[in-house]
BAMIRO-935982 format. One line per field, with one value per residue (C-alpha): residue number from 0; x, y, z. Coordinates in steps of 0.5 Angstrom, whole numbers, plus 500, padded with zeros to 3 digits. Layout:
BEGIN
seq	NUM	...
px	X	...
py	Y	...
pz	Z	...
This chain:
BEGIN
seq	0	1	2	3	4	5	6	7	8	9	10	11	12	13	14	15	16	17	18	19	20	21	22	23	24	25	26	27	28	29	30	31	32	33	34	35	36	37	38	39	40	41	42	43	44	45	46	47	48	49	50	51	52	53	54	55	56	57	58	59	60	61	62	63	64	65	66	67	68	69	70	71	72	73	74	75	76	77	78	79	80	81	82	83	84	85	86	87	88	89	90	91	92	93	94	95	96	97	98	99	100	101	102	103	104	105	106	107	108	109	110	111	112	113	114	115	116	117	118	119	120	121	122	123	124	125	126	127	128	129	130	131	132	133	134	135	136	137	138	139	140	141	142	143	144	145	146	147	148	149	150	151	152	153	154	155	156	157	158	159	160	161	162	163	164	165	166	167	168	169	170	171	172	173	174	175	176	177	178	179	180	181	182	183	184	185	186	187	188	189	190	191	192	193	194	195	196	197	198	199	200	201	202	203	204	205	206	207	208	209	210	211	212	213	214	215	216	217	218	219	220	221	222	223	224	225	226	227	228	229	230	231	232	233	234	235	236	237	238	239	240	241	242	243	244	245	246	247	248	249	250	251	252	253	254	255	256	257	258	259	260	261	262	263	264	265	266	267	268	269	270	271	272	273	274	275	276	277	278	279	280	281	282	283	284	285	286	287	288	289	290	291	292	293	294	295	296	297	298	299	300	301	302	303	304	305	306	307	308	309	310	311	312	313	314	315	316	317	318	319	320	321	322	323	324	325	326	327	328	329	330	331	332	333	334	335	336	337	338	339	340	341	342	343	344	345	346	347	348	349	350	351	352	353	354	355	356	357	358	359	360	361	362	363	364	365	366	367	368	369	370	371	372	373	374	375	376	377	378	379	380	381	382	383	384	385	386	387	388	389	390	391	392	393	394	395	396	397	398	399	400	401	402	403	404	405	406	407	408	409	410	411	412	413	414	415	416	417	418	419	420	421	422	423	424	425	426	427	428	429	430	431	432	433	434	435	436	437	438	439	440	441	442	443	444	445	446	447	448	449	450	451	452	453	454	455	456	457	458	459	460	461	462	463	464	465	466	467	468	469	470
px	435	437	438	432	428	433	430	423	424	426	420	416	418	419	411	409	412	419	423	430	429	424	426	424	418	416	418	415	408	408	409	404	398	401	399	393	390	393	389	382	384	385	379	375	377	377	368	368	367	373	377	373	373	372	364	363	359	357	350	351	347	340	338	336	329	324	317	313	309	301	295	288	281	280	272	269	267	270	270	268	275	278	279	279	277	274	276	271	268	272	278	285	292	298	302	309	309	310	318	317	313	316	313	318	324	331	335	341	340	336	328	325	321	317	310	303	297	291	286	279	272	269	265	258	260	253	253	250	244	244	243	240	233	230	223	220	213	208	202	201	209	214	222	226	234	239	247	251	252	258	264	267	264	267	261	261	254	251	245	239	232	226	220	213	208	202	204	209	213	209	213	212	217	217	221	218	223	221	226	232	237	238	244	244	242	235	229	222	216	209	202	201	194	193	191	194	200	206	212	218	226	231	236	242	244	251	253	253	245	242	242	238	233	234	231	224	222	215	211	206	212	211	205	203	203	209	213	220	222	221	228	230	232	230	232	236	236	240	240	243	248	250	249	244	240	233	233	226	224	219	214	214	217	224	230	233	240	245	241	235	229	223	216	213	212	208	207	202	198	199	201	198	205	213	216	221	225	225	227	228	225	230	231	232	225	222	221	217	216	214	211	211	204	206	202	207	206	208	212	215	215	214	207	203	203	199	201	201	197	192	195	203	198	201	208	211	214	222	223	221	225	224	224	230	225	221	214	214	217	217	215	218	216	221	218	220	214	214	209	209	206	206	211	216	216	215	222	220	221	215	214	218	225	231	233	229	233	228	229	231	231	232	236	234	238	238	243	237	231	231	232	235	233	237	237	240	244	248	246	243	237	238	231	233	239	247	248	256	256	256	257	252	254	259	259	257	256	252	244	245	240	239	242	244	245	251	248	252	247	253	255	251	254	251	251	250	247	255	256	260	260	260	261	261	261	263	262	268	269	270	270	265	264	264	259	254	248	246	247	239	241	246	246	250	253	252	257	263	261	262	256	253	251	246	245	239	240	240	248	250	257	260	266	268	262	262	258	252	248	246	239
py	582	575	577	580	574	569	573	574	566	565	570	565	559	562	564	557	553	551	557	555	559	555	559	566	564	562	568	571	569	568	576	577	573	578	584	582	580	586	590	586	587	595	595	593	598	603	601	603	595	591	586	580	575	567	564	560	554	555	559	565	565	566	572	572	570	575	575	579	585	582	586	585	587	591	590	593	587	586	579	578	579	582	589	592	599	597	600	604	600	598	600	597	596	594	591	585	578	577	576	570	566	561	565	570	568	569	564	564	557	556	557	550	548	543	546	543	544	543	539	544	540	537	541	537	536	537	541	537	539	546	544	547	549	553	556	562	565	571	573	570	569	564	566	561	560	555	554	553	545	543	545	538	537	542	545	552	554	560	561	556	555	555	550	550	546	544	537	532	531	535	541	543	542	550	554	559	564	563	564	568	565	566	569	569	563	566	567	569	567	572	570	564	562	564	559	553	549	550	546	547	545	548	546	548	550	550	549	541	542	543	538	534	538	539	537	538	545	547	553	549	549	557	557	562	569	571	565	566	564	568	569	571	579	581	590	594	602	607	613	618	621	613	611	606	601	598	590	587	581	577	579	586	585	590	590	597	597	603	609	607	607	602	606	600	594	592	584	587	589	581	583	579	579	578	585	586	592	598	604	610	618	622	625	618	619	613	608	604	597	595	588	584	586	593	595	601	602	608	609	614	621	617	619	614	617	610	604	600	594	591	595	592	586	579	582	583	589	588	596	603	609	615	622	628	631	624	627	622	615	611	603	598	592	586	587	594	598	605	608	614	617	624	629	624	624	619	618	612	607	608	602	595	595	592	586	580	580	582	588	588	594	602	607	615	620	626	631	630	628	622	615	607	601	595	588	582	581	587	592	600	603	610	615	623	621	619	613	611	604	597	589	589	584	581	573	574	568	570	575	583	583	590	598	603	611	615	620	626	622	621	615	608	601	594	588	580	576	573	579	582	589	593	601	606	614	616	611	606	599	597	590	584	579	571	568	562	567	569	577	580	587	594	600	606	609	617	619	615	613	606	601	595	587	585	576	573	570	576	578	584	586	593	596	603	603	601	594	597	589	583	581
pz	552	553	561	562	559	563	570	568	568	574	577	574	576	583	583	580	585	582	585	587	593	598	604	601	598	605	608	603	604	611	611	605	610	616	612	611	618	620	615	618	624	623	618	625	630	625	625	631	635	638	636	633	638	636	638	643	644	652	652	657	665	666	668	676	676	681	682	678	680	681	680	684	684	692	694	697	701	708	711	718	723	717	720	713	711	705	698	694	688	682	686	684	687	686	689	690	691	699	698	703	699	694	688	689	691	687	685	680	678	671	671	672	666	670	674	677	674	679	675	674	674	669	665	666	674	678	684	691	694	698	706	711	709	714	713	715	715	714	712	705	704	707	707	704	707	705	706	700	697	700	695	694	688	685	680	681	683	678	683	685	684	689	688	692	692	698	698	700	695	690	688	682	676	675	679	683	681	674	669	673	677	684	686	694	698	701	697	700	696	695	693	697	699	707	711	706	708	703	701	699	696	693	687	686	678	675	668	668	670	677	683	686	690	697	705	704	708	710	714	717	724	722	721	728	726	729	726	731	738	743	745	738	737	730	730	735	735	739	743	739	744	744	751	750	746	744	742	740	738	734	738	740	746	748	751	754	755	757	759	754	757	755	753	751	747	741	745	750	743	740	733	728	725	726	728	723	725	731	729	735	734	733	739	743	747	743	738	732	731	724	723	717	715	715	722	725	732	737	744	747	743	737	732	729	722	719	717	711	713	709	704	703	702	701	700	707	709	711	714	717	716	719	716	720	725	725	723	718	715	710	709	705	703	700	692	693	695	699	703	706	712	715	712	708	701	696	691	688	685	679	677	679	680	675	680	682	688	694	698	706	708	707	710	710	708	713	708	702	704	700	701	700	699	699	696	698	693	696	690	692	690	690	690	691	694	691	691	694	691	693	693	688	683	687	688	696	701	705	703	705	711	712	712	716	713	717	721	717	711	706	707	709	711	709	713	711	716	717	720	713	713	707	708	702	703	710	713	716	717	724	724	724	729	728	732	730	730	725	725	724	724	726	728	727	734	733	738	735	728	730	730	732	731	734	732	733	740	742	743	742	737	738	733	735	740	748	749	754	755	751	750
């Protein structure tokens, strides 16, 4: 028994640390920690992950930087030159960001933190006065264009108020416009007194308050009947086999070009208003002219239906279109008025419209009878016809002048007084022109699909269609 105490004790003391044998015990516990991290690294693999590895302090690479995809709105809208075949309203694309620019470049360096912020305008900041007043003026109303104020005070304009009054410098304080903003840079004002000089400015408005008024403008320069210079073409019509055309200007008289022929003019008539537009019989053996008081008059194999002077008013008239077999037309006046004559039938509006912009032209529809008007703010009016869209509600730069129907009836073009075309339907964009003249109309080309500009000076713009002369 003795024994055994005796080697229980030197047990003992070797655990606590007053073994005789030092050189065991290290070796002991030396293989007692190799077992454990054996067993710890066994526990790992049999988890299913590889060896634990030590932290380490260096953060990974960045990623390789690219640009992200954009996404952008496609108008309908096509600038002058572009040569873009608008898309249909409301439709999108997607797209890359050009490779070339900066914004899409790669790198394997760490994205930069450091970026430019353009500094936006002020909230108060007041727009500069609109430019350019220019004046025009018929029987009981006077039209009112302007340019844009110059974008370097960096005010973003939300439309313009037009001020009348029959004195220098006595514009009244209330817009003629009343309380609707107007969008486009051009406005005509009805009801006025005939016979009394008229005075006018315009302001533009922003979020910070409205501008100082612009160059007073006035209709005593315009206050002739016709109210345009001779040499200023006003409407265009064409051939339907597209080899020839017809300008007019102001004042009835008619330029024929190509393989058209000239039946006559309403300047020989002395009309007691400005023609406003030409429009050819659908054979191409004669013509309308349209005054702004809404005489019509006939040459050729053209019918004079009647007309809607004395009864458009003091509201002008801004268009004429013909019916499919042309025995019959409409007339339409800038508040939205349609007078029909012979065998065209009226589809409306009843009542007044939903915009405050003013009409500027029609288009009929030969597929349906029915027919479109067009305001200068882009947006269509539909009557007994579909409707292919629009620019409407869109910030254009320029006013919509006038609309032409495609000769299958299921499409239609607009054109702004820049010469931007806007096609919807069937209709295809062929281009635009850039020229100084204001753009006063355009008129499809029948046999090709294309069309042309005519400007005010009289120069003519074919897309898709030959040139055949100038006025």
């Amino acid at each position: 028994m003795s024994n055994w105490v005796g080697i229980l004790k030197q047990w003992w003391q070797w655990l606590v640390g007053e073994s005789p044998l030092p050189g065991l015990r290290s070796r002991l516990l030396l293989a007692g920690t190799a077992g454990a991290m054996t067993i710890v690294v066994l526990a790992s693999f049999l988890a299913g992950g590889a060896p634990v590895k030590k932290a380490s302090s260096t953060l990974p690479a960045p990623a390789t930087a690219r640009a992200p995809f954009s996404e952008s709105t496609t108008h309908s809208a096509s600038p002058p030159g572009s040569g873009t075949t608008p898309a249909s309203p409301g439709a999108r694309s997607k797209g890359r960001a050009d490779p070339s620019s900066p914004a899409s470049s790669q790198s394997d360096a760490p994205a930069s933190s450091a970026h430019t912020v353009s500094a936006a305008p002020p909230a108060d900041a007041i727009p500069s006065p609109p430019t350019a007043l220019l004046v025009t003026t018929g029987k009981g109303w006077s039209k009112i264009s302007w340019s844009p104020p110059p974008t370097s005070s960096g005010a973003p304009i939300a439309g313009y108020d037009v001020y009348v009054g029959t004195s220098p410098g006595g514009e009244s304080s209330v817009p003629a416009n009343g309380s609707t903003l107007i969008p486009t840079p051009s406005y005509t004002v009805t009801h006025l007194a005939v016979g009394t000089t008229h005075y006018f400015t315009v302001r533009a408005s922003s979020p910070g308050g409205l501008s100082d008024p612009s160059t007073e403008g006035s209709d005593a320069a315009n206050s002739s009947p016709v109210g345009a210079a001779a040499n200023s073409a006003v409407g265009m019509a064409a051939l339907p086999d597209g080899s020839g055309y017809w300008l007019v200007n102001a004042q009835g008289a008619v330029s024929a070009l190509g393989t058209a022929v000239n039946y006559g003019s309403a300047s020989n008539l002395h009309p007691g208003a400005a023609i406003v537009q030409i429009v050819a019989t659908p054979d191409g053996l004669g013509y309308w002219e349209v005054a702004s008081d809404g005489e019509v008059v006939a040459f050729g194999d053209a019918h004079n239906f009647g007309s809607a002077g004395g009864v458009a008013a003091d509201v002008p008239v801004v268009g004429l279109a013909p019916t499919h077999d042309g025995q019959g037309y409409w007339v339409v006046t800038s508040g939205g008025g349609v007078f029909t004559f012979g065998d065209a039938a009226f589809q409306g509006p009843n009542g007044g419209l939903p915009s405050a912009a003013p009409i500027v032209g029609m288009a009929a529809d030969v597929a349906t009878g029915g027919y479109w008007l067009v305001a200068n703010d882009g947006a269509i009016y539909n009557y007994g016809a579909p409707s292919f869209g629009s620019p409407g509600g869109l910030a254009l730069n320029q006013s919509v002048i006038g609309l032409a129907g495609t000769p299958s009836g299921n499409g239609y073009w607009e054109v702004a007084n820049d010469g931007s075309v806007f096609a919807y339907g069937d209709a295809q964009y062929l281009g635009a022109p850039s020229t100084s003249a204001p753009i006063a109309g355009l008129t499809p080309d029948p046999s090709t699909g294309g069309y042309w500009e005519v400007a005010s000076d009289g120069g003519v713009f074919g897309f898709g269609s030959p040139l055949l002369g100038t006025g």
